[in-house]
N, C-alpha and C positions, 0 to 999 in steps of 0.2 A: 504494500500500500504506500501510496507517495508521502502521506505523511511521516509514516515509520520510517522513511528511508531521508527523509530531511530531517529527521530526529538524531538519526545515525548519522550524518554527516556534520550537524552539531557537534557531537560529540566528539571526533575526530578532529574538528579543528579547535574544539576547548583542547583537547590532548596534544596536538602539535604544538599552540601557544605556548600551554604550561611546560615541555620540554623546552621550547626555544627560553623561554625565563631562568630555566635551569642551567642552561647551558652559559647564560647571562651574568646568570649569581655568582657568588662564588664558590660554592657548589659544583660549578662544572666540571666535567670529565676533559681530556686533555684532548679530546678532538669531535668532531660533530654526526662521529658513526652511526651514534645510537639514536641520531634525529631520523634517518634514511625508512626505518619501517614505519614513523608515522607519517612523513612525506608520502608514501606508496598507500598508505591506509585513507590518505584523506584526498588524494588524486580518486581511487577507486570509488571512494565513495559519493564522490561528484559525478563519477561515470556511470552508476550506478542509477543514477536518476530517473524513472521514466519520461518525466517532461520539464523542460530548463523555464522555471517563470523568469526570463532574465527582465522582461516589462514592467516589472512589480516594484522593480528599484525608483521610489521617488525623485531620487538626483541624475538618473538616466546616467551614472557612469558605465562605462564601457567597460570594465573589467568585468561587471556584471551582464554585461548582454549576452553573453556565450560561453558552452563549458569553457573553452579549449581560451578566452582571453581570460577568464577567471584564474584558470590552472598557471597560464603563464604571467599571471601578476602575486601567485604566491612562491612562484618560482623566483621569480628576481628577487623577494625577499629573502628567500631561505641563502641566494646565491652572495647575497651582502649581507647574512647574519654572520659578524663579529665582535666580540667581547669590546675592543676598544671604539670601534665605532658605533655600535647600537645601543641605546638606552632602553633599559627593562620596562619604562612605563612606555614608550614607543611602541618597544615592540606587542604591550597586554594592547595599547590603543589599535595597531595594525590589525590585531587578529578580533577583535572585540567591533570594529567597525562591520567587517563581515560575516561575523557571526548574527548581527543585532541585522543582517539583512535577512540573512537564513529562516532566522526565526519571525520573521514579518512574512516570508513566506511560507508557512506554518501555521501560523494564523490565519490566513489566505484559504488553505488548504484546508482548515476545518472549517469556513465558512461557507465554501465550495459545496462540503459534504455533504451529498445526497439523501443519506441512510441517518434520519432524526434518532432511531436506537443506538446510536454508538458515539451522540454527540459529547455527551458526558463523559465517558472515556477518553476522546479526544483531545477536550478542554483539558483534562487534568492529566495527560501524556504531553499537553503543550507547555502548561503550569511545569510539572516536573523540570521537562529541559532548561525553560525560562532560569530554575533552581541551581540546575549542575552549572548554567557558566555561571551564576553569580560563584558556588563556591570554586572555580576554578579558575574565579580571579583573584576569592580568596586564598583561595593556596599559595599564587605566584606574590602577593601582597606578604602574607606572612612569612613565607619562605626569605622575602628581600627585609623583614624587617630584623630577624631573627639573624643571618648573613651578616648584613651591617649597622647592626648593634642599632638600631631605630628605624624610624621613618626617616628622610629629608627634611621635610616639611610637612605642615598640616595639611596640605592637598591630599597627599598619599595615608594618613588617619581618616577623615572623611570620607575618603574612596572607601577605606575597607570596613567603617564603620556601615555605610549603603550599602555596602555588599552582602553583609550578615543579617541585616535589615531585611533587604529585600529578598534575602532566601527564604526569612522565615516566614515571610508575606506571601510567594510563591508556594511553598511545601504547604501551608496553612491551609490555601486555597485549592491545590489538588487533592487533599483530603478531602473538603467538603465534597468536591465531584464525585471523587469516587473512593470509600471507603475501604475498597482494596489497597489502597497507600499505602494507606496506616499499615493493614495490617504483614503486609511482604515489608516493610521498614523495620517495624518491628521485628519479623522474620529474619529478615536477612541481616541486620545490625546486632541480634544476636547468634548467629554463625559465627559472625565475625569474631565476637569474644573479645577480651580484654577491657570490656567496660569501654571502647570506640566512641562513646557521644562523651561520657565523662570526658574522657583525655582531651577532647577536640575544644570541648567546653573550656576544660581547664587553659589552654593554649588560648582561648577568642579572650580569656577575662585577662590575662597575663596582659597580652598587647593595650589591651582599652586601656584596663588599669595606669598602665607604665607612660603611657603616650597622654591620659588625660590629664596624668597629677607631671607630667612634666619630668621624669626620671630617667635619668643618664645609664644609659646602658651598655653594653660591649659585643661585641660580636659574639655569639654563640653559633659554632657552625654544629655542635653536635644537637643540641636543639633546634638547628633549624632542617638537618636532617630527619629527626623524628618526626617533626613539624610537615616537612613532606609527604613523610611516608604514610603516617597516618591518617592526612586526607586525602592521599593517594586512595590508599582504603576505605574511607569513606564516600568519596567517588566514585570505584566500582559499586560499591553498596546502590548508590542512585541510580546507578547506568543498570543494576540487575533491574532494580524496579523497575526500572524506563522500560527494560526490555519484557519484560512479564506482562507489562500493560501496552504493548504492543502487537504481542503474542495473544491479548485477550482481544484487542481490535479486529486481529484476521480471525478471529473466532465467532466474532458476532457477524462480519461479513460474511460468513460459511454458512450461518445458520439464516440471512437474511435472503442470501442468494438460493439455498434449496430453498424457503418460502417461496421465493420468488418464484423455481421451477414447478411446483404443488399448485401454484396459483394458476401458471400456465395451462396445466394437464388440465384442471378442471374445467376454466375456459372455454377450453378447445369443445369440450365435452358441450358442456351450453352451448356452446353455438351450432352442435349439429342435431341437439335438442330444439330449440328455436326455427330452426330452416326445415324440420320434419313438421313440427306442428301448425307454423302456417305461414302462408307468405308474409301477412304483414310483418312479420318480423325481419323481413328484410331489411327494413329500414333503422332497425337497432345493429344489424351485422356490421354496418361501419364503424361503427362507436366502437363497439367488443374488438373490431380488427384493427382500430389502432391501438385500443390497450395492449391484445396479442405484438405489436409492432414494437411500441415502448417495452414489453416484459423481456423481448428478446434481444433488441440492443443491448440493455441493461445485462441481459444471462452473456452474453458473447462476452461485452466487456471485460464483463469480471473475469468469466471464465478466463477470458485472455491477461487477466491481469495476476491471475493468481497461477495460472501454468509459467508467465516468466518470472514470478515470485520462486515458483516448485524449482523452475530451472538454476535462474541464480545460486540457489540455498545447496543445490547438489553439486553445482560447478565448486563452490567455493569448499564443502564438503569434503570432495574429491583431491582440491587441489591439497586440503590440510590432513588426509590421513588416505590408503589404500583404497578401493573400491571395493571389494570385498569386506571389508572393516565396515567401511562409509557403509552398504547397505545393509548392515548388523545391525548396526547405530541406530536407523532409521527405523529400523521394525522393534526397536527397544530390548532386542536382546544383549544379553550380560558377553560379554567380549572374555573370551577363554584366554592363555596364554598357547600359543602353539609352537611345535614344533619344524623346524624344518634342516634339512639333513644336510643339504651343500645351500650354501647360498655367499654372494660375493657383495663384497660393498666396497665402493669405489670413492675414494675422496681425491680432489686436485684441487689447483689451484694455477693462478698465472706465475710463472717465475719471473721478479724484475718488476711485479706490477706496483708495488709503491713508486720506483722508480719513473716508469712510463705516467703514472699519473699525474707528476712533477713535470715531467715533460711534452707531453701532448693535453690539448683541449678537453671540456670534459665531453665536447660529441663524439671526440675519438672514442675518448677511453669506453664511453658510449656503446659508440658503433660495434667498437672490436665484441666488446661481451656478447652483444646478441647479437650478432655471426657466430663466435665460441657454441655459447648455451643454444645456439639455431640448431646447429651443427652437432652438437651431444646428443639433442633431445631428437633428432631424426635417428640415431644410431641408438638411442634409450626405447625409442620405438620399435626397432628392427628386433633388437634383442630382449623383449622384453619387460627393461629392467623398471625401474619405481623411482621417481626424483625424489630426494627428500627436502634436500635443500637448496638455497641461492645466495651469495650472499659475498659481493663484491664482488670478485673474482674466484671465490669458493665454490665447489658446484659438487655436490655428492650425493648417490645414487646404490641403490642397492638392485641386485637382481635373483632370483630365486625362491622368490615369495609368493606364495599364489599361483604361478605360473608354470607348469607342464609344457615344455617344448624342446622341441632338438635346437633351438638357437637358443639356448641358455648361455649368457657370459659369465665365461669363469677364465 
């Protein structure tokens, strides 16, 4: 469903920002490897889209009119994110301007919504996301206050005071809608364990306190690592939600679309009810045949909406574990350990490729990969074998799993 899927791409760019923040802080890792899978995660999930509302942008910018200029205005950022030239509130501003369009169209999207049963749901799957980027601007706020021993200024207290503000003004309110919030929050927040809302709490009064009474503080990086981590975790906690009330969306569409097909059958039936018992009812069979008209665009639609929903979910299925495995999973059976008697696994890599990287463009280094991984995965084909992974110039593949044949590579 288009909503659920600009819900997911929310989410994905709250998760790229708050990685570029980190990479920002002091905090960071010594290079920008570990940005590269959410880069790929938030490209795909732009591509992912059934339909681009890029019209829906009030300021009519053009990065916005098209997947492919959106994708290349997050590119040039990621390709000038540097520690001494980018600034952390810049960068929350960069990625928070396009998020707060996403989510306009979202809002869009449920008022679109054809199907009045599942408006409530909607609302408060929209309320939910509205939530996650308030706190995952609070994350990258607390993260930077905790790094360098304060705020800057009062601007960035403010900011993060609205931020916690308005989560709980959001979460408040998708509760009302739909009382399954609550209770998969409560669920899932104790999974979590550890007492997760204490801690988080403890963390939100720390900063108000210190920042409102005016108190000099120092840098704490091991606290501003926990500080992450643990609304790292609170995060997933929101995104399970999000997703389980997303999961109940295509649920109610399922049960709304067979009404829809029951309603059809019956129809049909009346109408050759009516045409036996007398002519004048001819003059009603127009009426009933565009209802019949309307019930069937609507059943194709969907139908067609929810087979490249089926399809996507097995592509992506497929590409993250075997196919045999993948269609285990799906029928909900318990996954055995098995055995297998010869089987090869193959890892490589480029030699020199740090090197080459330093010195050729990144379309080369580009290029070369997929010609490489082109070129594997025809011969992964021929023989076989199973990709497991991708990963720079890393590519490793296993063969002998599953598969019976005289071309087994060993």
């Amino acid at each position: 469903m288009y909503s659920v899927e600009l819900g997911k791409l929310v989410h994905h760019l709250q998760k790229e920002r708050d990685m570029s923040v980190l990479y920002l802080s002091a905090l960071r890792p010594e290079t920008k490897t570990f940005l590269l899978a959410e880069y790929i995660a938030t490209d795909k999930a732009i591509t992912r889209l059934p339909v681009w509302p890029g019209n829906l942008d009030k300021l009519d910018r053009t990065e916005f009119s098209t997947r492919a200029n959106l994708v290349q205005h997050l590119n040039r950022r990621r390709q000038s994110l540097t520690p001494s030239e980018v600034y952390i509130q810049d960068e929350i501003d960069f990625y928070t301007r396009i998020i707060k369009v996403v989510i306009v169209w979202l809002y869009d999207s449920i008022n679109e919504s054809k199907f009045a049963v599942v408006w409530k749901t909607l609302v408060a799957y929209q309320k939910l996301t509205s939530a996650k980027e308030d706190v995952g601007v609070e994350r990258a706020l607390g993260t930077m206050f905790y790094a360098n021993g304060g705020f800057e200024n009062h601007f960035y207290y403010q900011m993060y005071y609205s931020r916690v503000h308005n989560f709980r003004a959001y979460y408040k309110t998708a509760q009302l809608y739909s009382d399954r919030v609550r209770l998969l929050y409560s669920y899932v927040v104790s999974e979590a364990g550890n007492n997760l809302t204490d801690i988080i709490d403890s963390f939100r009064s720390e900063i108000l306190h210190n920042v409102k009474d005016g108190n000099n503080t120092f840098p704490e990086m091991q606290k501003a690592r926990w500080w992450f981590d643990n609304m790292t975790m609170y995060l997933d906690t929101l995104l399970d939600v999000q997703q389980d009330l997303g999961e109940e969306i295509l649920a109610i569409l399922d049960t709304v679309i067979e009404k829809v097909q029951t309603d059809l059958a019956v129809s049909a039936t009346l109408l050759v009810v009516v045409i036996l018992m007398c002519p004048f009812v001819i003059y009603m069979t127009e009426y009933v045949t565009s209802v019949f008209h309307k019930y069937a665009l609507t059943l194709i639609d969907k139908t067609k909406e929810l087979a490249r929903e089926k399809a996507r979910t097995d592509s992506l299925l497929y590409q993250m574990i075997p196919k045999p495995i993948a269609d285990q999973v799906k029928h909900s059976k318990n996954i055995k350990p098995e055995y297998f008697k010869v089987v090869t696994v193959m890892a490589s890599d480029v030699c020199g490729f740090y090197k080459m990287s330093l010195e050729c463009s990144a379309l080369q280094i580009v290029d070369l990969l997929n010609t490489l991984y082109e070129a594997i995965d025809k011969l992964s084909e021929t023989y076989n074998m199973y990709k497991l992974e991708t990963l720079n110039d890393c590519y490793m593949a296993v063969s002998g799993m599953y598969f019976i044949t005289e071309k087994f590579c060993c």
